[in-house]
Structure formats: structure tokens, C-alpha cells
N, C-alpha and C positions, 0 to 999 in steps of 0.2 A: 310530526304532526300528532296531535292528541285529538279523539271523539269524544266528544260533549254531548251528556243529554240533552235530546230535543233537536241537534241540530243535523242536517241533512248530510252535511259531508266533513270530512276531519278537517282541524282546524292547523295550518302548517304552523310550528314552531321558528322564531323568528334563532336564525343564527345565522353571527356573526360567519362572511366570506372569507377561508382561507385563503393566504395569498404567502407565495415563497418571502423567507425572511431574508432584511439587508444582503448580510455576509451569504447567503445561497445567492441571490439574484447578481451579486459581484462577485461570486466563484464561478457562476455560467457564463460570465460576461469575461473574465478573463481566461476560463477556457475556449470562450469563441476566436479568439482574440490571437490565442498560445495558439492553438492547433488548427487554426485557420490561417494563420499568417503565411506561411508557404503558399497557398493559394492567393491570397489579396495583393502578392508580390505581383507571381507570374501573371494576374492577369493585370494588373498595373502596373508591369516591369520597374516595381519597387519605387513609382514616383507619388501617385496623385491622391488613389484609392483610399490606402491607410488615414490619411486626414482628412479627406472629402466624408469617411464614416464616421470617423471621430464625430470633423464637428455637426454632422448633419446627426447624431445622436445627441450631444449640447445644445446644439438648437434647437431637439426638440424636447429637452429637458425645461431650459429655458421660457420658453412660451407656451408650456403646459398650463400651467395656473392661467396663466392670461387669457388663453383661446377660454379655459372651464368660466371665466366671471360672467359673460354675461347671460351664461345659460341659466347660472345659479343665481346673483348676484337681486333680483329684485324679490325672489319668493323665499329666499334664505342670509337673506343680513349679509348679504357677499362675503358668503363665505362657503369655501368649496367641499363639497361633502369628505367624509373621513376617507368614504374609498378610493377618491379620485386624491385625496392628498397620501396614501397608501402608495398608490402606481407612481406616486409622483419622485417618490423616495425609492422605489424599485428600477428605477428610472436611471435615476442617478445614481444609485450602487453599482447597476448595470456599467454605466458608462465609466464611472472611476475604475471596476474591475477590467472593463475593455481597453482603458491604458496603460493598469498595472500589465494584462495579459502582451501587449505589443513591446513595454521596455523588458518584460521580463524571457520572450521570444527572442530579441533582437541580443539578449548580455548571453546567449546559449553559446559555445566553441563551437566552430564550422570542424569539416574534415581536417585534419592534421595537414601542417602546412611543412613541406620541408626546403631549405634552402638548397639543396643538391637537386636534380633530377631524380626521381625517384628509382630506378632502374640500376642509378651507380649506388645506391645506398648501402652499407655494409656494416652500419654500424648506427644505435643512437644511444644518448640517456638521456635520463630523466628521474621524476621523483617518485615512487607508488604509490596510489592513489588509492587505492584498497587494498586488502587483503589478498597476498598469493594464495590463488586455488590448486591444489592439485587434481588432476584429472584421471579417469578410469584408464585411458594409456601410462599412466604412470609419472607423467609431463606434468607441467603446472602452467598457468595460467595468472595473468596482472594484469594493469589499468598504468601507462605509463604519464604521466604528464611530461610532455618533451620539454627538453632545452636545449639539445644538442642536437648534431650529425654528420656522421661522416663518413667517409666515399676514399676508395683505392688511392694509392699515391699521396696519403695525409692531408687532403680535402678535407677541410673541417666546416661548419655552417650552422648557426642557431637555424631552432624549429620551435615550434609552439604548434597547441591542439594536444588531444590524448590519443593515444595508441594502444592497440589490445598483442601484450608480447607471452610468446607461446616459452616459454625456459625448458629446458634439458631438465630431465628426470633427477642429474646429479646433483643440480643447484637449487633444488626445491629444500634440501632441510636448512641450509644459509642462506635462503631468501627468506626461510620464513622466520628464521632466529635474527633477523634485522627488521622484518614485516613492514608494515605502511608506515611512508612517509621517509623512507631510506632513498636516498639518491644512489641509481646504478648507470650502471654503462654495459652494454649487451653488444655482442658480435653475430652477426647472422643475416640475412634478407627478406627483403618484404616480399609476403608475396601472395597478398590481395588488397583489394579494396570489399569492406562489410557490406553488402548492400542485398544479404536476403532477408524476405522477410522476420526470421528468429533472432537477425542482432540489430540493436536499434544504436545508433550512437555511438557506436564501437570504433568508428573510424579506421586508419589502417592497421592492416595487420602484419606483425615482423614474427618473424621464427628464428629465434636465439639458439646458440652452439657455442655461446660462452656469457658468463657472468661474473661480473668486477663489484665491487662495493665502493664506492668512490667514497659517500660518507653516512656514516649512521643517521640514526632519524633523529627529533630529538626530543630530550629527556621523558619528556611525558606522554608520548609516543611509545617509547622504549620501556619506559615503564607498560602501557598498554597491552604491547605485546607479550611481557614478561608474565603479567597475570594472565593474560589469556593464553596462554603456552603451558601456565601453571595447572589452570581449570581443566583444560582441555588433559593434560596428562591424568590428574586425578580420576578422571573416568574411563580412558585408556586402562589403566593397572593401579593398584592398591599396593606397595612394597615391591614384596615378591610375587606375589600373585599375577598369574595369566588376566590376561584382558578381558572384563567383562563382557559378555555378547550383547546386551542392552549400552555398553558407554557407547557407540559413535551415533545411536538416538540421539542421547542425551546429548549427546554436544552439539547436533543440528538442532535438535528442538532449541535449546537452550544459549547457545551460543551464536548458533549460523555457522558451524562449521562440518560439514558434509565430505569432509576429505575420506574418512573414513566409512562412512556409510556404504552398507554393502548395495553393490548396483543393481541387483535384483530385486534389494526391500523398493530401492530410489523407483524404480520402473514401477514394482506393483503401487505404490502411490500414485505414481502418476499415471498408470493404468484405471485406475480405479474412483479419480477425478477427487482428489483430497490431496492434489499437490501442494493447496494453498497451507496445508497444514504443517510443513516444512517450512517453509518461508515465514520468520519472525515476521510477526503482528500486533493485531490487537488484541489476538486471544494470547498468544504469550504473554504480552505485557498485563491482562488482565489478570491472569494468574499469580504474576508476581507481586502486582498489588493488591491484591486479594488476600495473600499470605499479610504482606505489611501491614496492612487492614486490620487483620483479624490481630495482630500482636500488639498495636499502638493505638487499636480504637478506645480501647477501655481506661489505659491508662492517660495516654492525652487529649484526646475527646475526637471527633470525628476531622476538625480545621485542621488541626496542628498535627495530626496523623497523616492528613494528606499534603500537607506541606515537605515532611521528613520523608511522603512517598515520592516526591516531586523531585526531590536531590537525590534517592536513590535509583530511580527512571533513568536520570538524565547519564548519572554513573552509569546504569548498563548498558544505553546504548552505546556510549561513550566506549566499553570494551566489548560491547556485541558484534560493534558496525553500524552503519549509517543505512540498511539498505533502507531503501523505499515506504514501504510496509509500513516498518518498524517507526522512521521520524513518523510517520504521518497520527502512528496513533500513541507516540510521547506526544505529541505536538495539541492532539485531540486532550489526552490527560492533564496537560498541564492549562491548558485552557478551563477545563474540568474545573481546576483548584480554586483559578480565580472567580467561577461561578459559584463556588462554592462559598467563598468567601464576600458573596453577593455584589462582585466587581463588572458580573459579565451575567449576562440571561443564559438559563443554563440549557437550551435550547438543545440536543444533542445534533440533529441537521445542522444548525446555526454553525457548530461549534465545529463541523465538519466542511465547514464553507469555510471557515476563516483557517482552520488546517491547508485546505489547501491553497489557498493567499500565500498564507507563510510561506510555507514549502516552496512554492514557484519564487516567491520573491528573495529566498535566501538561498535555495538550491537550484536554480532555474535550470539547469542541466537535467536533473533527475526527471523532470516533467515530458521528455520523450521514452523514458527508459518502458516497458512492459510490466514491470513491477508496480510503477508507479500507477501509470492508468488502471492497469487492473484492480489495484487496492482500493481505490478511489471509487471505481466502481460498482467493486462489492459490496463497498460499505454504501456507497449510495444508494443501492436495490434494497439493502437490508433496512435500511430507516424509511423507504420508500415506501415500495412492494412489500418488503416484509412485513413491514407492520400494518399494511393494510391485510393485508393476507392474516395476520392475526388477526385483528381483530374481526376478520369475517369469522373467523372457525373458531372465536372465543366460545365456549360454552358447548361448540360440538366433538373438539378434540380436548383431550386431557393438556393442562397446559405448560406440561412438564415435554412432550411432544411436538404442539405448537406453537412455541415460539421457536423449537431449533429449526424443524422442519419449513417455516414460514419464511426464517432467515436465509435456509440454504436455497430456495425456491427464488427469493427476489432475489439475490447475487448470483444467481444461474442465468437468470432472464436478463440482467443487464451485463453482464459481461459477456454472455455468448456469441455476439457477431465480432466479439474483438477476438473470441478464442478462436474462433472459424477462420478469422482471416489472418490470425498470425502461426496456425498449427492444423487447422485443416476440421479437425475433428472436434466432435462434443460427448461427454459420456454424464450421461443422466443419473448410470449409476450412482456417481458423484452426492447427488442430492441425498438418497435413502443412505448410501457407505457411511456420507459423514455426521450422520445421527449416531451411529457408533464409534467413528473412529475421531472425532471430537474428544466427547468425555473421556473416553480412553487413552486419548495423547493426553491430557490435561491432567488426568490421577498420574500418568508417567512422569509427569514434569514435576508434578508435588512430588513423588515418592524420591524422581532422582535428584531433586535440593538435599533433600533428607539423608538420602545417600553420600551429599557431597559434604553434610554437616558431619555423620556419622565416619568420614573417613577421619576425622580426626579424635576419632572415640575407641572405644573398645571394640575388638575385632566382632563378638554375638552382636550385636548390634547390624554391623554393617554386613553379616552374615546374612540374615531374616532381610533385609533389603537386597539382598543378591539375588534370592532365592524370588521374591516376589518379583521385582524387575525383569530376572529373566522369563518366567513364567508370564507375565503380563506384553513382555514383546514377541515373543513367540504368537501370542494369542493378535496381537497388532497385525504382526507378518502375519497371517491366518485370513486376516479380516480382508486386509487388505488385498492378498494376493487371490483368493475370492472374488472379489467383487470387480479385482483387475483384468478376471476372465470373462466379463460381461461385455458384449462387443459394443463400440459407440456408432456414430454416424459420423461418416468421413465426409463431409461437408464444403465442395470448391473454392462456391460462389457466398461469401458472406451477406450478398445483399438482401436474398429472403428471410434469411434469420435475422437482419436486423427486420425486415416487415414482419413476421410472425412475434420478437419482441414487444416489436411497438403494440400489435395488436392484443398482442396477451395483456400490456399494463391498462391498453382502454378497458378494455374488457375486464379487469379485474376492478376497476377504478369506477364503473359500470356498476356492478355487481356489488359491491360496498355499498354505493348509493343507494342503492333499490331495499338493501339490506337493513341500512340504518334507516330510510322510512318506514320498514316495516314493522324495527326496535320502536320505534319513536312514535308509533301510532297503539290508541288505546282500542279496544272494541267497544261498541255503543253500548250501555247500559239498560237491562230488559228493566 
């Protein structure tokens, strides 16, 4: 509102009503859809419910405009104002995101099905599905897609569904010299069902005491693994040389591979509320192209840079992994390109709405996992909350402070009743930590490219990167195992923290308002 001389009270500035965009109003409408469907079964024991919502949302998409004509229709040329043709379009996003959210719930694999009795089981295979983990016992860790199984006295029986299989210490370095998408056969017994909070989707669990290789993966698979076996060595040892104490960073940061990662730095991270910073993202992926950026802006212009950035994204994930995180914010960049190339409104909410369309509709499995939601919801607090949170403290904080600090603020507040109820506890520290341990993983990951370029250089080179790297991880581990000792809040009941959430985004949302009427008003003129 602006004050006019002369006149008694300020005069409000007329603006335009925000209202969520298309693709957000169909990413809420198929998340209601996704993660409400277990419930709209049991209480409609899977008959009535689901299309009784459906079309009672069509129908009133439907007769929307028609009930608005006659209210509008004599004082405005019949025609229905822009905001009500606005909701009218939110409407219907809603509702097409509400039946993408039901086919893409219903294509999810149920529990592991097996044709034996489960009890006689002694045996299954199947194809790997990701990445073998190895674990701080020394075991490793798969994702089995079944096919097989079989049971004492040469019982043999297809199965389908995925399996979480635990391998013997000894078969971890030829599991992972054939890695995803190798067909195996494992000897051992099951011997749970996943059903605590911290594994979502994991289905059954077998415990192996032998491993067969039935058949390799193929080629471009094999190749996959071959380069990432390759990278991941390079930062392990250089020649002769002892193992750097910064490579198994570098290879979580940069790869997703944590097998080596000392379990003490793995804890003070996640003591210290900067676990997300392990787990590939958006900031890793920003980093990468940032680099590609800064090499290809000049000479082929800003399009055609982000285009050659687009095929190299899609290669890293391609040898990074698929997790969660990660597609979500290729998925985000390459939407990016086409906005860029003025194909798409380059909305960055928008573009986070139609990420997660995609992703449910092409990985509709991933959308129970932990990784998945949480990413999602990071980033949703961050373009949210965050940015309202900046923009309030524009001008009162330096803005080299407020924007990290604003980000880690809205993805605290929305993701904390899911951390509560899937871990118990919240550690705030996390907020102030990763204003430090950010940037500072981020010059790690530049410096260790550098390093991975320089191994194929002259030894001084990759010397002075030794030296820095170690000294820079040292000072990581420092930060972090610091801030690790800060005690958090062990928290049972997630439901007050989601009400203290909710409350804090009115109240922030509140406090903006009041803020930008005050930006927006002038003082009367003496």
C-alpha cells in the first residue's frame, strides 16, 4: 500500500493472488493419492471409495464453470473471472495428479511372494537390483529382484517381489566385480519379515552362506561397473602409494559409495544433522554442473552448455546410482534445460512438481523409500519456507548467510515430523553445522575432481592436492564431530512436531505478510 498526500489512510496496491502452479497442484494431488491409498483401501476394503473420489473430484471439476455463470454472467459478458478460471485449472491438475497418484500406487511390488512355504526356504535367485553394499560387520548387503526358489529335497518354485539378501564377508569382492544387474543364486535362510520403522519396502529378508554367479550382467552394465570400480580405486591409492585418508570421502561424496568410509566420520555426520550431505543430491549435482558451466559457458553460450550438461548428468547418474535424491534433482536439471530453452516456464516449484510426476510415474517404487520423501521434502521447505524466510531477513542479514541459513531452516521444519517418526530424534544443531559443513564438502568435491584429473598428471601436482585434501578433511571430521556432541531431542510422538511445524510455517507466512505491507507502504509527506 503506498500514502498519498492528502489522503487519510494508505492506499493498498492492487496484486495479483498467488495461487500453487498446474504441475504443484497435480504433485499434491498425486501425492494424496500415492500415500493415501493404503488407507482409502482399508476403509473401502479396496472396492467403492477410490472412484466414488475420483469421480466426485470430475464432477466437480466439471460443473465448476457452470454453477460460476450465473453469479458472473449478467454484470460481466459471461464470463467467469480469471481467479475462478485459475482454481478451475488447479482443479483439474489436482484431479489428473489424483489418478496418475492411484495407477502409480497400485504398479508398486507388494511383499516378496514365494512359491515354497516360506520356513522350507533355503535357497533363492534373482537379478541385483543395485549396488552391493558392504557393511561395518564386514558382510555386504543387495536388493534381489527374485525369480527363483528353492527348498530341501530339490523343491524348486518361481517367486517374484524384491528381497533384501545379507552375503558372507567372502563373496563381497565377486559380488561387486559382477555388481548390478548380474543374475545370482544364494544358499542360506530367511529369517525376517522388514517391517520396522527404518526399512521401508525392503521386503524379506534372507541371510546367505553361499554365492553362485549364474550369469553376468550385461554389457553396459559391465561396463558400469568397470568404471566405477576404476574411479573408486583411483581415490583408494595412486600407484604405489598408501591410501589417501580423504579417498573414501571422496567416493561417498562423489560416487555413493560409503563402503569405505570410516564409521566414526559416517556417525559424527549423522550426529551432527548433516547426513543429508552424504547422500548425492542436488548439491552434488549442482556442483558438477557448475564446473561444466563455468568450462562451456564461454565458448558455446549458455543453451548449448546446458544441453552437453544434460548428457553428462544423465552419464553420472547412469555410473553414480539411481538413488532417490539424486534422479530427483537430474530430473529437476533437465527440465531446467528445457526451460531454458523456453519449452517450459522455468518456475523452479513448478519444475519440482513435475520431478516428482516423473519419478512416481517412471519409478513408482522409489516413492515409499525414506530417501525419496525426504528429498522431496527438503526441497519443498527450501523453495517454500525458505524463501519466504529470506526474503523476510533480506536486508537484515548479509546475504551470503541468508540464503544458506533460510534453506536449512525450511527443510528442517518440513521434514522433521517424518524424521521423528522414522528415528525418533531431531538435532537443530544440523541447521547452524551445515552452514559450515556445506561449503566445505562442496570445495572437497571441487578439489577431489582435481585430484582425480591430476592422477593422471605429474606426481607435484597431485602432491599439493594431497596435502590440501587431507588437511581440509581433517578440519570436516573436526566440524563435524563437534557439532556431533551437541545433544538433540529424542522425540516419541511425531504428532506435536508435525503441529508445531504446521504452526511455525503460519506464523512465518503471517509475519511475511505484515512485513511486505510494511515494505509496500510509503510515509505521508509533511
Amino acid at each position: 500500500m503506498v500514502k498519498v498526500p492528502g489522503a487519510s489512510a494508505p492506499i493498498p496496491l492492487r496484486r495479483e493472488r498467488k495461487l500453487p502452479m498446474p504441475p504443484v497442484s497435480a504433485a499434491l494431488g498425486m501425492a494424496a493419492a500415492y500415500y493415501g491409498y493404503p488407507l482409502f483401501n482399508s476403509v473401502s476394503r479396496g472396492q467403492y471409495l477410490l472412484p466414488a473420489l475420483l469421480f466426485l473430484l470430475i464432477a466437480a471439476v466439471s460443473f465448476f464453470r457452470v454453477l460460476c455463470l450465473p453469479f458472473y454472467g449478467k454484470n460481466d459478458g459471461g464470463n467467469v473471472p480469471p481467479l475462478l478460471l485459475k482454481i478451475n485449472i488447479l482443479v483439474i491438475a489436482a484431479a489428473v495428479g489424483f489418478t496418475l497418484g492411484i495407477a502409480s500406487r497400485r504398479t508398486v511390488p507388494g511383499p516378496a511372494e514365494m512359491g515354497l512355504p516360506a520356513d522350507r526356504v533355503t535357497a533363492v535367485s534373482g537379478i541385483l537390483r543395485e549396488d552391493p553394499r558392504s557393511l561395518n560387520s564386514g558382510s555386504g548387503m543387495g536388493i534381489l529382484e527374485l525369480r527363483t526358489c528353492a527348498a530341501q529335497g530339490g523343491l524348486r518354485a518361481s517367486a517374484r517381489g524384491s528381497i533384501t539378501v545379507f552375503f558372507p564377508a567372502e563373496s563381497i569382492p565377486r559380488l561387486k566385480e559382477f555388481g548390478r544387474g548380474s543374475e545370482i543364486y544364494v544358499d542360506g535362510v530367511l529369517v525376517a519379515s522388514a517391517g520396522d520403522k527404518g526399512v521401508l519396502n525392503r521386503g524379506v529378508l534372507f541371510r546367505a552362506v553361499s554365492l553362485h554367479v549364474v550369469k553376468p550382467a550385461p554389457p553396459l552394465e559391465t561396463f558400469r561397473t568397470g568404471l566405477r570400480t576404476a574411479l573408486v580405486e583411483k581415490f583408494r591409492s595412486r600407484g604405489s602409494s598408501s591410501p589417501p585418508v580423504w579417498g573414501s570421502l571422496a567416493s561417498a561424496l562423489l560416487l555413493g559409495v560409503r563402503d569405505d568410509l570410516d564409521t566414526e566420520l559416517t556417525g559424527a555426520f549423522r550426529n551432527s544433522g548433516c547426513a543429508h550431505v552424504l547422500a548425492l543430491s542436488g548439491m552434488h549435482l549442482a556442483i558438477i554442473s557448475g564446473i561444466l558451466a563455468f568450462f562451456l559457458r564461454r565458448p558455446l553460450g549458455i543453451r548449448w552448455a546446458s544441453l552437453v550438461g544434460a548428457v553428462f548428468i544423465l552419464l553420472y547418474v547412469f555410473v553414480a546410482g539411481s538413488q532417490p535424491s539424486l534422479v530427483r534433482a537430474a530430473i529437476m536439471y533437465l527440465i531446467a534445460v528445457f526451460a531454458l530453452w523456453g519449452l517450459l516456464k522455468g518456475k523452479v516449484l513448478s519444475l519440482l512438481g513435475m520431478a516428482f510426476i516423473i519419478q512416481l510415474v517412471f519409478q513408482s517404487e522409489t516413492g515409499t523409500s525414506l530417501s525419496f520423501i525426504l528429498s522431496y521434502l527438503a526441497m519443498g521447505g527450501i523453495l517454500t519456507l525458505g524463501e519466504t524466510l529470506r526474503a523476510l531477513f533480506r536486508g537484515r542479514l548479509p546475504e551470503i548467510i541468508n540464503g544458506a541459513l533460510c534453506a536449512s531452516l525450511g527443510a528442517f521444519i518440513l521434514t522433521a515430523p517424518v524424521v521423528v517418526y522414522y528415528f525418533g530424534t531431531l538435532k537443530p544443531i544440523g541447521i547452524l553445522a551445515g552452514l559450515v559443513v556445506v561449503p566445505l564438502s562442496s570445495l572437497f568435491m571441487i578439489l577431489s575432481l582435481a585430484a582425480l584429473a591430476a592422477a593422471f598428471m605429474p606426481f607435484p601436482l597431485w602432491n599439493i592436492l594431497d596435502f590440501v585434501l587431507s588437511a581440509l578433511y581433517r578440519f570436516l571430521e573436526f566440524i563435524v564431530s563437534l557439532a556431533g556432541r551437541v545433544p538433540g531431542f529424542n522425540v516419541s510422538n511425531p504428532a506435536p512436531v508435525l503441529v508445531i511445524s504446521l504452526f511455525l510455517w503460519l506464523l512465518i507466512l503471517f509475519i511475511r505478510r505484515q512485513d511486505r505491507l510494511g515494505r509496500n507502504s510509503v510515509a505521508p509527506l509533511d
